[in-house]
N, C-alpha and C positions, 0 to 999 in steps of 0.2 A: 943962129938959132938951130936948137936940134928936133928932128920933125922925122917922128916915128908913123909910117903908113903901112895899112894893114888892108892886105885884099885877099880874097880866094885864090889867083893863082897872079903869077908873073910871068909866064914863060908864053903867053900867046902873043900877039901883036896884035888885034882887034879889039877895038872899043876902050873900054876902061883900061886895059894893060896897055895898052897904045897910052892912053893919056897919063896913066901910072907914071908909065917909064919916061915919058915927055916931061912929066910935072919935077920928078925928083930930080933927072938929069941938070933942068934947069935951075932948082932949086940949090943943087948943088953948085953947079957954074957961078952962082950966086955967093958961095963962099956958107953953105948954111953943111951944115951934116944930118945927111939921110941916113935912115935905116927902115929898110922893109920886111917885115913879117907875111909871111903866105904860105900854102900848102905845096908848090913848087918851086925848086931849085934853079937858080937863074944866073949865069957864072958874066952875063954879057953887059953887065950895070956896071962901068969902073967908077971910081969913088965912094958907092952905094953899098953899107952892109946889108947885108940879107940876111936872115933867119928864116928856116923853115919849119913850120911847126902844123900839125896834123889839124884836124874841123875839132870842133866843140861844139857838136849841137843836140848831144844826152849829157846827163847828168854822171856817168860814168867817162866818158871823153871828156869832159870839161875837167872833172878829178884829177883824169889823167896830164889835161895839156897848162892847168893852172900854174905851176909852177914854173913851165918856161915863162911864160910872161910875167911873174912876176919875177924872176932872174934875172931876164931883159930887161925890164924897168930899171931893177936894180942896179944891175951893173954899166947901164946906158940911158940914163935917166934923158927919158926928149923932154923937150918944152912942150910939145904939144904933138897929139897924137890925132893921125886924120883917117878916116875909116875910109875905105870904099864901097864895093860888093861882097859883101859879109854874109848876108843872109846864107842860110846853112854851112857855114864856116865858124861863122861867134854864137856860141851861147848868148843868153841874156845877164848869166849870172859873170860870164866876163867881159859882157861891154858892161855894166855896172860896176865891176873893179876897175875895169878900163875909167871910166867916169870919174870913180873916187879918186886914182892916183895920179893926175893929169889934166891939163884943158884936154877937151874932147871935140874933133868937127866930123862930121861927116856929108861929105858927096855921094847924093841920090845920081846913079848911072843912067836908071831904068828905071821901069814901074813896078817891078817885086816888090817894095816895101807896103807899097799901096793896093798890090792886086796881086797879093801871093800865088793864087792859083791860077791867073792867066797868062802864064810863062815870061819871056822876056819883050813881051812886044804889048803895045798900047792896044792894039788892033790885032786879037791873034787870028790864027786862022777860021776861025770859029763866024769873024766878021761880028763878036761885041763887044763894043767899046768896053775897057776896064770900067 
């Protein structure tokens, strides 16, 4: 199976990039072909292609970064594309082409999608609950 995954960054080792790099590695070990799209450069993935491609989150970014993805699709067509931490990374108008040209899954990391504005924690410092 080919399993295109798409996160904000690759190059940390914490949390979702930790599980990122865990999930493809194995996934690949598995005899499947990865390929990762994200905002940074990550040389230490062997088997794993990468693609780097800038945030989309105006309508002039998005103008701009459309057409890599649809290249990548193109030229590297996955069976299924699996989101991660996207929020101010994807537009909406390209997880919607995302949608159209592909199965589509995505893994909630955090609680961003559900409490935009109380950072990355259930509990921020604030002391209220999302």
């Amino acid at each position: 199976m080919k399993i295109l995954h798409i996160n904000s960054y690759s190059n940390s080792f914490d949390g979702t990039e930790k599980y990122l790099f865990d999930i493809c590695r194995d996934l690949n070990e598995k005899g499947n072909e990865i390929s990762v799209i994200s905002s940074t450069k990550e040389n230490n993935w062997p088997g794993i292609r990468h693609y780097t491609i800038g945030s989309s989150y105006g309508l002039r970014s998005t103008i701009k970064v459309m057409g890599f993805y649809k290249e990548i699709i193109k030229r590297d067509p996955p069976d299924l594309i699996h989101l991660h931490n996207t929020q101010g990374y994807l537009s909406p108008i390209i997880i919607q082409y995302l949608h159209q040209a592909k199965p589509l899954v995505r893994t909630i990391h955090d609680s961003r999608p559900v409490c935009p504005g109380n950072g990355w924690k259930v509990i921020p410092a604030s002391s209220e609950i999302c």
